[in-house]
Every structure is written in structure tokens, then in C-alpha cells.
C-alpha positions as CSV (number, residue, x, y, z in Angstrom):
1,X,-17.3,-13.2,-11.2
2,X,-14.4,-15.7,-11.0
3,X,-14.8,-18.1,-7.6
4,X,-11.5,-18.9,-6.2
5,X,-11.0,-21.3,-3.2
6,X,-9.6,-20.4,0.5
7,X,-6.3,-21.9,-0.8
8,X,-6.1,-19.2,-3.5
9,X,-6.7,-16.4,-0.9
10,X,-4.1,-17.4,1.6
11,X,-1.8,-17.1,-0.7
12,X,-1.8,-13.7,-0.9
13,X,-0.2,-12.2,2.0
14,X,-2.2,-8.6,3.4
15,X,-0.3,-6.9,6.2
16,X,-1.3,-3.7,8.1
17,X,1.3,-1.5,7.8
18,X,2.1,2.0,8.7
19,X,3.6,5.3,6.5
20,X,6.4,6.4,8.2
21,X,7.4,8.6,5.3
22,X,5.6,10.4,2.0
23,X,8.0,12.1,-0.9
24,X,6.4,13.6,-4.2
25,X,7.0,11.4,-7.3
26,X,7.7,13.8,-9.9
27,X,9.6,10.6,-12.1
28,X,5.9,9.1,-12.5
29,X,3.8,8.8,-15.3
30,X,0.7,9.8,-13.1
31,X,0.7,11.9,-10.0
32,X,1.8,9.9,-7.1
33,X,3.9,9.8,-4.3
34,X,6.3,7.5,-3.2
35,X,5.9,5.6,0.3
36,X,7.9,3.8,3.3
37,X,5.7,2.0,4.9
38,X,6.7,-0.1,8.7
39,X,5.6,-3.6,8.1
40,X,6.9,-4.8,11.4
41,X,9.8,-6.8,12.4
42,X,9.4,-9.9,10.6
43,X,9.0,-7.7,7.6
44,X,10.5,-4.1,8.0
45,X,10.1,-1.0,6.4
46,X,9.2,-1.4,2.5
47,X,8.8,1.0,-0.4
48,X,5.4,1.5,-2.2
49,X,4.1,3.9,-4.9
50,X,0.3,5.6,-4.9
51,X,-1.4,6.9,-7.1
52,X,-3.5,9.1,-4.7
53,X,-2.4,12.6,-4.6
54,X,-5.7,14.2,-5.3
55,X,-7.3,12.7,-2.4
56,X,-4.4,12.5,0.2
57,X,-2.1,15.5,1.0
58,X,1.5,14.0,2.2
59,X,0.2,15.3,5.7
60,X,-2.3,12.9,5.6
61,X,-0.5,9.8,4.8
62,X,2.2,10.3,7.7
63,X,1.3,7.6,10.6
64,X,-1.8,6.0,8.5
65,X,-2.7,2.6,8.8
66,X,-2.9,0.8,5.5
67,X,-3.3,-3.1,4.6
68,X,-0.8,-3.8,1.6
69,X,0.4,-6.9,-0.3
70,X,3.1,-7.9,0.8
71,X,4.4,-10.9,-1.8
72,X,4.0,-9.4,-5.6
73,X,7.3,-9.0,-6.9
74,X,8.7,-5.7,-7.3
75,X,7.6,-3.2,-9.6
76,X,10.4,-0.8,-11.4
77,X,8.9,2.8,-11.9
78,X,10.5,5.2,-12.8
79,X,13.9,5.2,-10.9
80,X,12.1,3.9,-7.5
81,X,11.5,0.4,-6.9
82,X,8.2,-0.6,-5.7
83,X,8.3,-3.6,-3.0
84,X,4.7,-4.2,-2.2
85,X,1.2,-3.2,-3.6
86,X,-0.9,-0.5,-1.3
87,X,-4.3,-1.5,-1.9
88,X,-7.3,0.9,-2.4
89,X,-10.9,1.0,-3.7
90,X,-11.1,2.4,-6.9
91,X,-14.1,5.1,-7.4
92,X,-15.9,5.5,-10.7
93,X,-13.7,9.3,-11.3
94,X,-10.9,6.8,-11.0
95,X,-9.7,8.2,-7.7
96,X,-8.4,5.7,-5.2
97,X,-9.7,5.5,-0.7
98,X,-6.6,3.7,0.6
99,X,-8.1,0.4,3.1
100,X,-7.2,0.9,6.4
101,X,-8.0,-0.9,9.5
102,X,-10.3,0.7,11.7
103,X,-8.6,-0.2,14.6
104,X,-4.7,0.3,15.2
105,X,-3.4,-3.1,14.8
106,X,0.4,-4.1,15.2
107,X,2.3,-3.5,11.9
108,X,2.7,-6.7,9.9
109,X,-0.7,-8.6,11.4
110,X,-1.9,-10.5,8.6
111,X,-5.2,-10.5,7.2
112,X,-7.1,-13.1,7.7
């Protein structure tokens, strides 16, 4: 494993965020849907895609809590433009658990 130094992690910027609305992505290569997620104020509502349809119903995703990366650039798929990365652990059937704070936390906190 790769060592990187505190400098290297701060540059990535991780904000709680919340899904404040789910669509099918039927213009995907792989089942997914397509996100909004409320970043906060300083941040504002910003477009993901996920991969996670066979773990998640749209149901499900509306009002969660997830930590995303807020300063990749943006990803073109399909005809939807994908402004920050949701992150996930990825299970061995290749499956994805969205991370999620266990505590409600205001949208865009940062962490740390």
C-alpha cells in the first residue's frame, strides 16, 4: 500500500451531503440512478451517478446522508453530467454500501 502524507489527504475535499432526489438511469452502461444531492450553502445541490440499484431502491436513497467528493472534475455519462463522486465500499460480488455518517450532520461539513 501506497503511504501518502496529511497534505495529500486534505486535498481531497469529503462533504456530507443529502439526496434530495433519485431518477432511474436508463442512458447508463450499468444499472444506476442518477442523484441530486444538498451539499449546503456554500456548495448547493449537485448531480451524482450510482451504481447501486441492486442494493438501494429510489425509496431508500431519498433524505440519506452520504459523504461525497466534492472537487473531481465532472464526469460526462451518458447525457447527464456527473459533478461529484458518491463514495461507497465495494463488496467482493462487486456491489457498492454507500458511507454515510452515523449521525445527521449539516450538509457540506467536511471531513476531517
Amino acid at each position: 500500500m501506497e503511504t501518502i502524507s496529511w497534505q495529500d489527504f486534505e486535498r481531497v475535499d469529503l462533504r456530507a451531503g443529502t439526496i434530495v432526489k433519485v431518477e432511474d438511469f436508463p442512458k447508463a452502461r450499468k444499472p444506476a440512478y442518477k442523484l441530486w444531492i444538498d451539499l449546503g450553502s456554500e456548495i448547493g445541490i449537485k448531480q451524482s451517478s450510482a451504481q447501486i440499484t441492486k442494493l438501494y431502491t429510489k425509496d431508500d436513497l431519498l433524505g440519506k446522508q452520504i459523504l461525497c467528493v466534492v472537487n473531481f472534475p465532472v464526469k460526462q455519462i451518458a447525457d447527464f453530467r456527473s459533478e461529484v463522486l458518491t463514495t461507497g465500499y465495494v463488496l467482493d460480488n462487486g456491489e457498492v454500501i454507500l458511507s454515510s455518517p452515523d449521525f445527521p450532520v449539516a450538509n457540506g461539513t467536511r471531513l476531517a
